[in-house]
Structure formats: C-alpha cells, structure tokens
ZAMARLUM-120375 format. One record per residue (C-alpha): x, y, z; residue number from 1. Coordinates in nm, 3 decimals, decimal comma, padded with zeros to 5 digits. Layout:
N
{atom {X Y Z} NUM}
...
% end
This chain:
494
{atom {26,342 05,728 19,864} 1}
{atom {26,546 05,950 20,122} 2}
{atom {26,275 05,952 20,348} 3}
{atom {26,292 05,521 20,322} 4}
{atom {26,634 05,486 20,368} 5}
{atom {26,589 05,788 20,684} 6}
{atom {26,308 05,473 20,791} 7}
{atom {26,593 05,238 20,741} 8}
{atom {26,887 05,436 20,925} 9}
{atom {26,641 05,485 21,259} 10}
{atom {26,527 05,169 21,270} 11}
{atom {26,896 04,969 21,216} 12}
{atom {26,987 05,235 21,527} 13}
{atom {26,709 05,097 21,708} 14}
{atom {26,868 04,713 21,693} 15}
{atom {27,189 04,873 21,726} 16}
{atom {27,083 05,046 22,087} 17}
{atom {26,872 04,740 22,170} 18}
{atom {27,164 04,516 22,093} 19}
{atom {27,412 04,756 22,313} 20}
{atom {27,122 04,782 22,587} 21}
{atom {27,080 04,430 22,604} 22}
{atom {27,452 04,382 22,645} 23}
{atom {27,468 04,629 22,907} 24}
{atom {27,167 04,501 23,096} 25}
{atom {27,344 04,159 23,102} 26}
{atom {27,614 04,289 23,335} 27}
{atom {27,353 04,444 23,591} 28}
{atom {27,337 04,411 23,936} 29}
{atom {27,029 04,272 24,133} 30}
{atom {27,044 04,617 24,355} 31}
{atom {26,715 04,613 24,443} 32}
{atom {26,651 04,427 24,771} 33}
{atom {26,242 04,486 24,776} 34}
{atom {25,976 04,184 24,827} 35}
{atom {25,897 04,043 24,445} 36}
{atom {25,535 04,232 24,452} 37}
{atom {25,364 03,938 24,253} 38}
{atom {25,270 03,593 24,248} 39}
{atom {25,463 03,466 23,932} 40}
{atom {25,717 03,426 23,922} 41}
{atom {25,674 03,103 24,231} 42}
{atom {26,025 03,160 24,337} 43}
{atom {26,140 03,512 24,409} 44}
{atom {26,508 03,482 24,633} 45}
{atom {26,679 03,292 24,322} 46}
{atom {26,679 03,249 23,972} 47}
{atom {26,557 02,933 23,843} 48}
{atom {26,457 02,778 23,491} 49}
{atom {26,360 02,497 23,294} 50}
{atom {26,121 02,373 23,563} 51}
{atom {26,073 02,000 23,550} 52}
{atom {25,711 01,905 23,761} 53}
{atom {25,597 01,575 23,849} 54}
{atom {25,372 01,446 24,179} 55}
{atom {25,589 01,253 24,405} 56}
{atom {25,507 00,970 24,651} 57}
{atom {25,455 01,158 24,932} 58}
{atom {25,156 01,380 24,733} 59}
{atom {25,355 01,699 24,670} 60}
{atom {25,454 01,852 24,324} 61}
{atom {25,813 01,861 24,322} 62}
{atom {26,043 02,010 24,036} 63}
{atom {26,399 02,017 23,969} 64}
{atom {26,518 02,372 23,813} 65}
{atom {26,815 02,496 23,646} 66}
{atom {26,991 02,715 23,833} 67}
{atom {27,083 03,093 23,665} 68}
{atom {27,341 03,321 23,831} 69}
{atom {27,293 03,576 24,080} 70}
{atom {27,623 03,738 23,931} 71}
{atom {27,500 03,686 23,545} 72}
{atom {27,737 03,556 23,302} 73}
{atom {27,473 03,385 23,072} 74}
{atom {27,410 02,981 23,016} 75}
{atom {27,749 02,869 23,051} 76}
{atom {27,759 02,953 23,453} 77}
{atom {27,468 02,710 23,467} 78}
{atom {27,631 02,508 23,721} 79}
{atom {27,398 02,331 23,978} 80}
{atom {27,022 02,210 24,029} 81}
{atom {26,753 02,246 24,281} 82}
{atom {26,429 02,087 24,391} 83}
{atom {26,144 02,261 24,533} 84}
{atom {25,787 02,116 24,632} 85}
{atom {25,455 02,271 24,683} 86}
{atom {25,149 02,123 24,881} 87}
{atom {24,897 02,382 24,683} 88}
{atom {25,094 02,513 24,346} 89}
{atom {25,146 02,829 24,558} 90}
{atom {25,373 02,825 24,823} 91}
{atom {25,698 02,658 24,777} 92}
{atom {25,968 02,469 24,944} 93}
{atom {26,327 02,539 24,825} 94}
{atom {26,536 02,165 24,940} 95}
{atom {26,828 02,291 24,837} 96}
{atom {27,092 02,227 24,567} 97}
{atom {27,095 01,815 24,472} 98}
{atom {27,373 01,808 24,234} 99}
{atom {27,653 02,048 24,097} 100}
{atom {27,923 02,075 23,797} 101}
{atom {28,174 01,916 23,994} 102}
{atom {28,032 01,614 24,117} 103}
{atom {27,964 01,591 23,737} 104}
{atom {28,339 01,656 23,665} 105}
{atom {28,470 01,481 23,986} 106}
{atom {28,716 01,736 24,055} 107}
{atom {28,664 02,137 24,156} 108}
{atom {28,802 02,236 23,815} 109}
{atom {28,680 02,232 23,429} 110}
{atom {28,916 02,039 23,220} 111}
{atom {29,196 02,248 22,988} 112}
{atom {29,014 02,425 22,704} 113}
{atom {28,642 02,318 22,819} 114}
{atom {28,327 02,526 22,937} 115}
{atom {28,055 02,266 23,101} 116}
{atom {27,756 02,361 23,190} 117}
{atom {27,423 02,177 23,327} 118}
{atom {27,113 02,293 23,167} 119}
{atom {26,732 02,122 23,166} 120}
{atom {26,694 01,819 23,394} 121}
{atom {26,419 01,592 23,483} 122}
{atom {26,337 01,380 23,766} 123}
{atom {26,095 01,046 23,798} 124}
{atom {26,038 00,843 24,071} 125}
{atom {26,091 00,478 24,033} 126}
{atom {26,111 00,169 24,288} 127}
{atom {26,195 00,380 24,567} 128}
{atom {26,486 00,548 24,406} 129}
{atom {26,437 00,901 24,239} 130}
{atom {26,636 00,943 23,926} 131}
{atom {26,784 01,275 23,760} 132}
{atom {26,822 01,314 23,411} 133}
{atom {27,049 01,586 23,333} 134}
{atom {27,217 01,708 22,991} 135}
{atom {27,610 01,771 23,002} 136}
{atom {27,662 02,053 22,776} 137}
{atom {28,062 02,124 22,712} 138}
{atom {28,206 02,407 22,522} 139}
{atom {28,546 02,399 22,331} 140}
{atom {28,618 02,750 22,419} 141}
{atom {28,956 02,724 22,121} 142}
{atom {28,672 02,802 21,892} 143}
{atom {28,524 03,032 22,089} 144}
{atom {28,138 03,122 22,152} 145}
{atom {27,994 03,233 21,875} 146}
{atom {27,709 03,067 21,729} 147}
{atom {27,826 03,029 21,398} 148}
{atom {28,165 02,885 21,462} 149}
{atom {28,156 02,706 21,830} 150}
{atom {28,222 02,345 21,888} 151}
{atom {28,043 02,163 22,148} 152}
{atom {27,934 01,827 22,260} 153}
{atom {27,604 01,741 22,481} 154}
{atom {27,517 01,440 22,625} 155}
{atom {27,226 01,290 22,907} 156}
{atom {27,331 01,147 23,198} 157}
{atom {27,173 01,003 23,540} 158}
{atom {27,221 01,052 23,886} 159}
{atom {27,031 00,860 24,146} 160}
{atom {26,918 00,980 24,514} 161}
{atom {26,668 00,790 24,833} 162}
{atom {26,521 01,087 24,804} 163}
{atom {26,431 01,417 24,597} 164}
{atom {26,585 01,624 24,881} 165}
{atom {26,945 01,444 24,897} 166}
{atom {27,204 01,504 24,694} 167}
{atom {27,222 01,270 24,395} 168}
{atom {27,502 01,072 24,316} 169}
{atom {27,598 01,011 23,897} 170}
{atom {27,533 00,656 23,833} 171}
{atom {27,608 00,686 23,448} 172}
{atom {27,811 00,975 23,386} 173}
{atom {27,712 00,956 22,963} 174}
{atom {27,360 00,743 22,850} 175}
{atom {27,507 00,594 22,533} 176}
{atom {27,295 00,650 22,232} 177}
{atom {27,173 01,020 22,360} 178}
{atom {27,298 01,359 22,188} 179}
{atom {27,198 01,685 22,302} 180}
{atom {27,022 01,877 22,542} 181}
{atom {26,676 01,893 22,769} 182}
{atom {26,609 01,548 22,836} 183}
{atom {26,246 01,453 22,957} 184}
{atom {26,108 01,112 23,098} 185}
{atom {25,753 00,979 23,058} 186}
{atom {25,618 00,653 23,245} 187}
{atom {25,311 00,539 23,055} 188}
{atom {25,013 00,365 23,188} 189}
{atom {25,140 00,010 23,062} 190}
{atom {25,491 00,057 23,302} 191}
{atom {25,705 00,156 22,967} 192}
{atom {25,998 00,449 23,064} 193}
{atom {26,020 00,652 22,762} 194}
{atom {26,357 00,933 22,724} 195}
{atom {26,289 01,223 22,531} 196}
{atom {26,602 01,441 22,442} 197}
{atom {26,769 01,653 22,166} 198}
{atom {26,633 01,735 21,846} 199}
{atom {26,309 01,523 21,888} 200}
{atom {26,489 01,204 21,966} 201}
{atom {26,263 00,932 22,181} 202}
{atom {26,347 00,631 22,325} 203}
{atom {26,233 00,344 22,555} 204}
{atom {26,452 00,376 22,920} 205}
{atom {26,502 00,032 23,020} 206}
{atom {26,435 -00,116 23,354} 207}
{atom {26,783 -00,022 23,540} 208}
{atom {26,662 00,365 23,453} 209}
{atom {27,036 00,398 23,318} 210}
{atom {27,046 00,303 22,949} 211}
{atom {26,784 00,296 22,646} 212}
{atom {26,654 -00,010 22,573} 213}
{atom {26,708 -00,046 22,181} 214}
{atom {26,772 00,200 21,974} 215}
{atom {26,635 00,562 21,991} 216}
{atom {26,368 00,668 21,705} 217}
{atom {26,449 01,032 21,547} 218}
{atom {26,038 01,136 21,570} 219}
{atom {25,861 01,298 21,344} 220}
{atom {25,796 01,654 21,521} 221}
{atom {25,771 01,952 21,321} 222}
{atom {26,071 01,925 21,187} 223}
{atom {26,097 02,312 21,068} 224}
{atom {25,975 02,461 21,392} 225}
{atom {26,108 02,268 21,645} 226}
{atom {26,414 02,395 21,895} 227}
{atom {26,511 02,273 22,201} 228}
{atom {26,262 02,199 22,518} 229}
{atom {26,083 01,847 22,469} 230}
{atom {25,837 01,725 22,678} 231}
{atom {25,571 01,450 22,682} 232}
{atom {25,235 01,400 22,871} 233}
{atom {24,940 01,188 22,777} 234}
{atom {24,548 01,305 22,815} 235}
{atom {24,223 01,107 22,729} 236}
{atom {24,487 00,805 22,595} 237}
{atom {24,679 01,031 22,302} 238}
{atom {25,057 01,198 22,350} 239}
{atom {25,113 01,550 22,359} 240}
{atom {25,463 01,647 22,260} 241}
{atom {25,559 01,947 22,362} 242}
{atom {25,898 02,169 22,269} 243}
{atom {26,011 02,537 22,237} 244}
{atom {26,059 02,612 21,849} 245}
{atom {26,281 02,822 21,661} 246}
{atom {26,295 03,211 21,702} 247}
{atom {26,464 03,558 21,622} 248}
{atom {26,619 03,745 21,785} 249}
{atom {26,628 04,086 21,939} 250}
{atom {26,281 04,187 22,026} 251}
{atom {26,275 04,517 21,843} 252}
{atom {26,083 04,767 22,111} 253}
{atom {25,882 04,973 21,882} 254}
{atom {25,751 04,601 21,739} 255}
{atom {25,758 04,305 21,956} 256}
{atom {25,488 04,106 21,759} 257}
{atom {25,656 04,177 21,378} 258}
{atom {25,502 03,907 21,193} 259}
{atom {25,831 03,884 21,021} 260}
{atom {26,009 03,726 21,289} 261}
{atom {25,975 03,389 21,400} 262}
{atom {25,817 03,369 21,778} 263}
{atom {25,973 03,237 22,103} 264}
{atom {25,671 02,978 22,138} 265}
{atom {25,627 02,664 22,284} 266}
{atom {25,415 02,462 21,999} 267}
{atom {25,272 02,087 22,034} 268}
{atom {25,152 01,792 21,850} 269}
{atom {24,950 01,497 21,894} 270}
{atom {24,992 01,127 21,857} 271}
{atom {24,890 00,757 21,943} 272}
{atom {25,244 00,642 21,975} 273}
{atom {25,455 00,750 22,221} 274}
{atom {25,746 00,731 21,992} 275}
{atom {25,493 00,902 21,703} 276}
{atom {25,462 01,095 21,453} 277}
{atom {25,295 01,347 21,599} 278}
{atom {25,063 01,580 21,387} 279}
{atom {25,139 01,965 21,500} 280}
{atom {24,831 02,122 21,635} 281}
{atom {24,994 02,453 21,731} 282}
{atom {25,054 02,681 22,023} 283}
{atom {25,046 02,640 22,383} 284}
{atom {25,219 02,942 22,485} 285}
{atom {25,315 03,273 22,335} 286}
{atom {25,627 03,473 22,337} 287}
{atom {25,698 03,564 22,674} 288}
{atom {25,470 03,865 22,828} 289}
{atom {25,192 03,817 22,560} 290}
{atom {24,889 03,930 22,646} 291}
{atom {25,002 04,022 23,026} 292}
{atom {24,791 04,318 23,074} 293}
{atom {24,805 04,352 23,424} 294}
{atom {25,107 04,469 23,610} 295}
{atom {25,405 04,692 23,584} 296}
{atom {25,463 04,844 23,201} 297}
{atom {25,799 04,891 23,009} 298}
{atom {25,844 05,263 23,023} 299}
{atom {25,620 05,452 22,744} 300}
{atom {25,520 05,127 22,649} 301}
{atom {25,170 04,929 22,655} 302}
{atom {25,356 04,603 22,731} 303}
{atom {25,567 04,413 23,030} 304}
{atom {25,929 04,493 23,037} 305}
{atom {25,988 04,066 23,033} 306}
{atom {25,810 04,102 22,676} 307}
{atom {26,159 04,240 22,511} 308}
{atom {26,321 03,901 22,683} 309}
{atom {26,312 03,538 22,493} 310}
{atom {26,362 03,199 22,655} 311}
{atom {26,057 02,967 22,671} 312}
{atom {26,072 02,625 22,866} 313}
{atom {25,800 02,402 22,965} 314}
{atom {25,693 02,148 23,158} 315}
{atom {25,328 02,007 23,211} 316}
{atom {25,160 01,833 23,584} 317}
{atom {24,803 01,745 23,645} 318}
{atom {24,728 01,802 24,013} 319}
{atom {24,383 01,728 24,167} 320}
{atom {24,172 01,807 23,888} 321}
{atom {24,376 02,057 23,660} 322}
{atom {24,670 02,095 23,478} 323}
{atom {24,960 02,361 23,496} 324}
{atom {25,184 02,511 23,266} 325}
{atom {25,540 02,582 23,410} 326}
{atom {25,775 02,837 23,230} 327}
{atom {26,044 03,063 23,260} 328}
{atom {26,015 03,486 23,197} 329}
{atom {26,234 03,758 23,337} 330}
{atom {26,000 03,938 23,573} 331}
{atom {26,173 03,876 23,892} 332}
{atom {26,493 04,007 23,650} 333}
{atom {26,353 04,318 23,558} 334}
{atom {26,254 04,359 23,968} 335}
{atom {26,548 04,320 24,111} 336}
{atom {26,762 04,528 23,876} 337}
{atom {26,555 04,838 23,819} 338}
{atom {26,240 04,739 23,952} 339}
{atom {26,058 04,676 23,640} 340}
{atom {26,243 05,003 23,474} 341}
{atom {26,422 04,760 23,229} 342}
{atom {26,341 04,427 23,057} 343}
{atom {26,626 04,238 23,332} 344}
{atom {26,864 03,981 23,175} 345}
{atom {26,731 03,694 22,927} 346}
{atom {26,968 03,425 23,107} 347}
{atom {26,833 03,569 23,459} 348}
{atom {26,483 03,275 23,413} 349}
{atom {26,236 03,234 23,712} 350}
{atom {26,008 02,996 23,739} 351}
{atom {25,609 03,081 23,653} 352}
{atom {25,327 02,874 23,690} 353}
{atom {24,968 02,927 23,512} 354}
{atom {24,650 02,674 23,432} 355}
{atom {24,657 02,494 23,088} 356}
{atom {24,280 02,423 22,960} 357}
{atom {24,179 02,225 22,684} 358}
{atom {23,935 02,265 22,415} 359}
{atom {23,668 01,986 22,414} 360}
{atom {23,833 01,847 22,109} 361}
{atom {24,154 01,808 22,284} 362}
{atom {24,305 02,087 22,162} 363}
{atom {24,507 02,325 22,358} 364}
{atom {24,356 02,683 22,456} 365}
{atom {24,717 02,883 22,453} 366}
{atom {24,799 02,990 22,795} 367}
{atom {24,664 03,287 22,972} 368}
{atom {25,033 03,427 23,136} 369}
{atom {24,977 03,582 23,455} 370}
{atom {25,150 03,809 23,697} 371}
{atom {24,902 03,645 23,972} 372}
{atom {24,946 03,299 23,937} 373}
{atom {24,763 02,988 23,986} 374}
{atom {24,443 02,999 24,292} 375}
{atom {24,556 02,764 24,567} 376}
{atom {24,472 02,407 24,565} 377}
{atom {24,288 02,297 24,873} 378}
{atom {24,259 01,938 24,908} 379}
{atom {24,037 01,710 25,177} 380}
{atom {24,067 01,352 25,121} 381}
{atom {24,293 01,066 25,280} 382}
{atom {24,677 01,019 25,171} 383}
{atom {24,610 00,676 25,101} 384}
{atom {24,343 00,408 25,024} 385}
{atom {24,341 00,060 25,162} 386}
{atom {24,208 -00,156 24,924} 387}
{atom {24,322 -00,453 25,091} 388}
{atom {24,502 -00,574 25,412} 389}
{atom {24,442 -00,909 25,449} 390}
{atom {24,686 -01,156 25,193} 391}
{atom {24,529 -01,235 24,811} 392}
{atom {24,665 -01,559 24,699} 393}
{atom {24,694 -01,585 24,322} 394}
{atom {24,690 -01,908 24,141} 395}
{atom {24,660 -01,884 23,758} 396}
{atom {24,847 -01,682 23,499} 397}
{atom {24,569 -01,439 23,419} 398}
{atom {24,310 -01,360 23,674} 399}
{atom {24,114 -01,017 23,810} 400}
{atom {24,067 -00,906 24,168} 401}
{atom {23,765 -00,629 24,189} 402}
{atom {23,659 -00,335 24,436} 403}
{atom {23,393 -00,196 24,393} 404}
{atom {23,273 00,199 24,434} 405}
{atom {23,649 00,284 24,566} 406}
{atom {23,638 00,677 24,611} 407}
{atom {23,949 00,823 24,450} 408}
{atom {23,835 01,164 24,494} 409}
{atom {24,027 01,472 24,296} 410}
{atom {24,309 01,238 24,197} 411}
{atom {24,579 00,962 24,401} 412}
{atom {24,877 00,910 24,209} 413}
{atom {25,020 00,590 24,325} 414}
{atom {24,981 00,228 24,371} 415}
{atom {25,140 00,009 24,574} 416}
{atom {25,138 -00,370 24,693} 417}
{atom {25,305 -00,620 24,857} 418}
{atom {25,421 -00,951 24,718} 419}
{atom {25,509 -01,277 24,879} 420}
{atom {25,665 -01,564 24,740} 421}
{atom {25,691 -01,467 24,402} 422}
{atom {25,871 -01,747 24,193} 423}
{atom {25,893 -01,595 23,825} 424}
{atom {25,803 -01,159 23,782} 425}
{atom {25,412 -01,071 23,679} 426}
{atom {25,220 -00,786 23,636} 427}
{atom {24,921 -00,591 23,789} 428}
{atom {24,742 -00,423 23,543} 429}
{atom {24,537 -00,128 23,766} 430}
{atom {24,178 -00,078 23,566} 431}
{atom {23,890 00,118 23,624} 432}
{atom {23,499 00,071 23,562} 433}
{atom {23,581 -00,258 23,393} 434}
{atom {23,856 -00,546 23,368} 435}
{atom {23,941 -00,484 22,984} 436}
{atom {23,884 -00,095 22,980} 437}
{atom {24,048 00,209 23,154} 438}
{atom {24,440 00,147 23,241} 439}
{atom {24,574 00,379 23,475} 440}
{atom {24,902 00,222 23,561} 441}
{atom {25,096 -00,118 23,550} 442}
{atom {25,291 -00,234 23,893} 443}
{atom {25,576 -00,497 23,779} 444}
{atom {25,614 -00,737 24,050} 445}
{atom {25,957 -00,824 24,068} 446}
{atom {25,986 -01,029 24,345} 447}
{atom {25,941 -01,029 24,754} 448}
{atom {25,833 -00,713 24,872} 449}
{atom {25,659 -00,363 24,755} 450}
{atom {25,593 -00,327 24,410} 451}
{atom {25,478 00,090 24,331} 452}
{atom {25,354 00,249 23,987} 453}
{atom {25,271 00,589 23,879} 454}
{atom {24,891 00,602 23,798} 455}
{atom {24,758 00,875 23,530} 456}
{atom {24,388 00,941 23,581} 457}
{atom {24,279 00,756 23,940} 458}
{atom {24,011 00,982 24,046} 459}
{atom {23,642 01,039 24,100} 460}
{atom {23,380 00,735 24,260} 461}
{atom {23,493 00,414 24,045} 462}
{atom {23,515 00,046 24,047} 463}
{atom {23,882 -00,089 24,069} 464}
{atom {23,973 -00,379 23,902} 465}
{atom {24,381 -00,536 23,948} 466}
{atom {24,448 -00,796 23,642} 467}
{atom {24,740 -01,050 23,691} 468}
{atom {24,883 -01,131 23,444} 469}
{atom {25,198 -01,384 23,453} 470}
{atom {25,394 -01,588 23,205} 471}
{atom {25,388 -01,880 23,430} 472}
{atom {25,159 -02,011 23,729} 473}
{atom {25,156 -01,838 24,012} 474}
{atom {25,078 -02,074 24,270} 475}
{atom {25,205 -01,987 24,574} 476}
{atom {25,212 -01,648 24,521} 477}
{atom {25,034 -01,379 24,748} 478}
{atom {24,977 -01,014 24,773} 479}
{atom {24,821 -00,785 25,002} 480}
{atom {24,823 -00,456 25,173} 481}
{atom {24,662 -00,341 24,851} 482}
{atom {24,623 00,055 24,853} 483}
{atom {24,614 00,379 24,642} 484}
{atom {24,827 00,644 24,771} 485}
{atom {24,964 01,014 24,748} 486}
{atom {24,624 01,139 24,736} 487}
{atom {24,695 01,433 24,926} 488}
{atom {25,026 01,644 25,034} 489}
{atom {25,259 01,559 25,354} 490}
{atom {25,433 01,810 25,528} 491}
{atom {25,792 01,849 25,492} 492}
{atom {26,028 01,944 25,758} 493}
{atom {26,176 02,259 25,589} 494}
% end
C-alpha cells in the first residue's frame, strides 16, 4: 500500500511539474533565430493555425490562417488573418494580413469589460467576389477565464474582398441564426452553399453569401466525441464530415498514449446528405506527433517534443490527383524557443501539410504526420480549356450541348460561360461521360454576362456534356466562350 500511494505521490508531482512547465513554457521567448530545419511545418517566419484550403480561380491553393502571437498570450490575442497560396503544396506565398480585430470592432479599442478574439475562418470563391467566414469569439472578462465559470458569446460573420489578397471589408458583422465557433463552407456539385459551424450545426448559405437560407439543422455527428473544428468535403458522391473531438488534458510525459485519456483527434463520418446524419467511421488523424519517427526527439524520450502539445485543426483540398490534410502542431514552437529542447507553446500553431489516402472502401487510412512534408506537385497542362468560342443559341427549357473526348488532364476546377440576352435565370448542369450521369458542378446563369462554378472531379480524357435547364423558354438566349479553367497555377507578383 505505501509503495502505491509512493506511485501516486510521484506521479501527481509529475502533472504538477508538467502543469508548472507548461505554464512557464507559455511565457517563452522565440530566441532562436536559426532556419526551421524541416519541411512541415509550410510556414516557418510566423505562427499560423486553423488552415482553411481551397483551389482558387487563378489555379493556386490558397488558405486563410489564424494568426497566433509572436509574443504568446494564448487564444485570446488571436487578432488578425492571413492568406497564403502555393503553386505546388510546397512553397508558399504569404499575401499578407486581410482582416484584423478592429475592422471587426470598428474602432482601435475592445469594448469595456470584453476580450474578442478571431479564431477559424474560411474562404470560398463565388461570382467574382471571395467571401470570409470568420467566428467572433468575445469574452466577459467580469467572470473571468476559467473554463468552468467564463461567459462568452460567439458568432459567424462575413467579410467580402475582389480578391483573396485585399483586405476584406465586413459585409454582415453577425449571420443571424449561427452560434459558435470554426465556421466552414461547402459548394456542392448541384450550386447549393452549405455553412457548417458550432457544435455540428449545418445550414444552406443563400445566394447573397450573407445569411442562411432557412433554418439551420443541429446534425447528427457523434454527438459524444465531437469538439470544435468542422469541416465538409465530398468524394465518390458521399459527405465526409470532419471535426476535432473531445480530449484531456496535460499530456503526462512518462505516458502520452494512456488509454485512459481521451485523444486530441480529428474523427469523421459519412453521409448522403449534406445536412446528414452522418455514421462515424473513425480517425483521420492522431494526437499530434503520433507516429513521427523521424526528426528531433524530446530529451530522454522516444517521441517529438510537439507530442506533449494538443490542438488539432483540419482542413481537406484535392489538388491534381491527391488530397491533403492540413493541421496545426508546435514544431516550429519548440524550434524557435529551445530548438526542439522543449515541447514550445500549445497556442504557438503552424501550419502542416501531409497526403490523406483512402481505403478502397472509402474509408480513411489515418494520416501519416511528417516532418518532410508533401513531394512537390508538378503540373503540365493548359490553364484553361476552350470548349467553345463561337455563340450557342438556346431555345427550349431543357436541352444538352456535347463535347466530346475533352482532355481535363490531372484536374481543372472551374467553369465559366458567357450569357447573352438572358430574359428569366437557368442553369447549366456540367456532366461527364453522359447527359444524366456524372455532375461535377452547376453554373446559375443569372443574367448578361459570366456565369463561374466550382467543379469537384473534372479530370482525366472525358466527354462533356452542359444540360440547360430553365423554368421558362429560352428563346433568344445565347452563350458562348464556353471553357474549363484553373487547370494549372499562375504566378503571383509577390
């Protein structure tokens, strides 16, 4: 019995030091001025989390990141986002900061007895406007921090920009309907916005990108596990849902994978509804620095120094023929403040970036986490695919204009037309191998002028078939300059 309660005393002094260490590690400085040695994290000359990647227009992966400080101070200094874009998943672009607490606020100061912050955002692209979807998180610091007896309020809101590199301006400082934090946006292949946000809340995003369009569904998605983090993509014509689920806290040293304590791990489930339920499948990435067995170790330890550190985030791209996981660890943390000596500071995030691979059932294989990184994407096809120059003119409600054997090599991600005398709005259903089979995308023709659409799947040799489809006649009507496009990366000037 003495000798258990001896087992007892050490180990509640090992929580106790870890708790203290942790503490103290939080008020570091990032001393150490030496080149990031690795590829993951992406970005090494800032701290960045909460990565939000989607292909753009112009062919490049962009995301928009939280933004942790240089000077610490955990998640309430969370002040500002960034975009950055990458031409091959490796190299990176930083464009700068696009929006900050006070143009949130509208004045250079908090008001009396608040603490706001900006956590996870999300961009989409959308009639030649790109749109930021940002959570407003405010603390009521008279009842202080603590978990147990804090008041706050969260809310999503939108800001709107020309372009992903501008600064974005709020158009709707509070979306009414949403509640809490991490919002996510999905375009499906039929043209339906969907909002994803707070605990497993989903709803459709009408047309104006600003408000919900009818009331938001509380999902059914894992209701015991889930946390914070949702995110949605779609695969072979079913919904992944994706979110960071409930975990405890510290990471005891001497046994990081207790299977007593509930894991920092992003889980999923699968549906065929956007809106659900979704049936959970399991894990698609494990606690931060599992299974790294490369690189720098934690002093007298078999296991990364980011393993002791908790946060996970993600957010899913295809690109040219694979799909990547993005994430958030500590490394560049635990570099910069005692090169790789210490576990760095848990609200210090970088962005990483490895592959995600299926099984052939659809399943997910959990990520491999990496100190390399992802191999470079090299890609050799056209930006864009004229399908048509010359002007179409439609006449009935419903008819189908073909292509055949259109080469859409590793993947375009955009459709555009242009639209002439358009008396009442129609749409252009964008179909491969057969009118009635594969949809990859939905253009809603508006009126006079270009009409785009996201496109999931356009790749490989296929034949390309556009179905109109109109309430009323469309005589009169004509489009042309037909074309895939974003099929490979422009340059950017900086």
């Amino acid at each position: 019995m003495k000798q258990l309660l001896k087992m007892r005393t050490k180990l509640n002094l090992l929580i106790l030091i870890f708790f203290v260490f942790s503490s103290i590690q939080a008020q570091k400085k990032n001393v150490n001025t030496k080149p990031y040695p690795y590829g993951n994290p992406v970005i090494k000359h800032m701290y960045t989390a909460d990565a939000s990647p989607h292909v753009m227009p112009d062919g490049r992966v962009w995301m928009v990141t939280s933004v942790d400080s240089d000077k610490g101070g955990g998640y309430s200094t969370m002040h500002c986002y960034h975009t950055f874009s990458s031409a091959d998943m490796v190299n990176w672009t930083d464009h700068g900061e696009i929006l900050n607490i006070w143009d949130v606020i509208g004045s250079d100061k908090e008001p009396a007895g608040e603490d706001w912050a900006l956590w996870a955002p999300d961009m989409v692209y959308y009639e030649g406007k790109y749109y930021l979807y940002f959570p407003v998180r405010i603390v009521f610091t008279e009842h202080g921090y603590a978990e147990g007896t804090r008041k706050t309020n969260a809310y999503t809101a939108v800001a709107v920009s020309d372009a992903p590199d501008k600064k974005f301006k709020v158009i709707n400082p509070r979306i009414e309907g949403t509640k809490g934090i991490d919002p996510a946006v999905f375009v499906d292949d039929d043209g339906q916005k969907y909002l994803y946000y707070g605990n497993h809340f989903g709803a459709k995003l009408n047309d104006n990108m600003t408000e919900l369009d009818g009331e938001p569904v509380h999902m059914e998605v894992d209701d015991k596990n889930f946390m914070e983090a949702i995110w949605m993509n779609k695969r072979d014509g079913k919904y992944y849902v994706s979110y960071h689920a409930h975990y405890g806290k510290p990471v005891d040293p001497e046994n990081p994978d207790d299977p007593n304590r509930l894991k920092s791990l992003l889980d999923y489930g699968l549906s065929d509804n956007p809106l659900g339920p979704f049936k959970h499948l399991g894990t698609m990435n494990y606690e931060l620095g599992v299974n790294v067995n490369e690189g720098p170790k934690y002093p007298g330890r078999n296991y990364v120094p980011w393993r002791l550190t908790q946060s996970n985030h993600g957010g899913i791209v295809e690109y040219h023929g694979k799909e990547y996981l993005f994430y958030h660890t500590s490394a560049l943390s635990s570099w910069r403040q005692d090169e790789f000596k210490a576990e760095g500071t848990w609200t210090q995030r970088s962005v990483c970036v490895d592959e995600l691979k299926y099984n052939t059932d659809g399943t997910i294989i959990p990520v491999q986490q990496t100190i390399k990184g992802v191999d470079k994407v090299i890609i050799d096809q056209p930006f864009e695919i004229i399908l048509s120059k010359k002007q179409i003119r439609l006449n009935d409600k419903s008819q189908v204009i073909s292509f055949q054997n259109i080469d859409l090599g590793t993947g375009y991600y955009y459709f555009g037309l242009e639209a002439q005398k358009v008396k009442q709005p129609f749409k252009v259903e964008i179909r491969l191998d057969k009118p009635d089979v594969l949809l990859i995308g939905t253009a809603m023709v508006k009126e006079n002028g270009i009409a785009e659409t996201l496109l999931l799947n356009a790749k490989d040799k296929r034949d390309v078939y556009l179905k109109i489809i109109s309430d009323s006649e469309l005589t009169g009507s004509a489009i042309q300059q037909i074309r895939f496009f974003a099929g490979s990366p422009k340059t950017v000037s900086k």
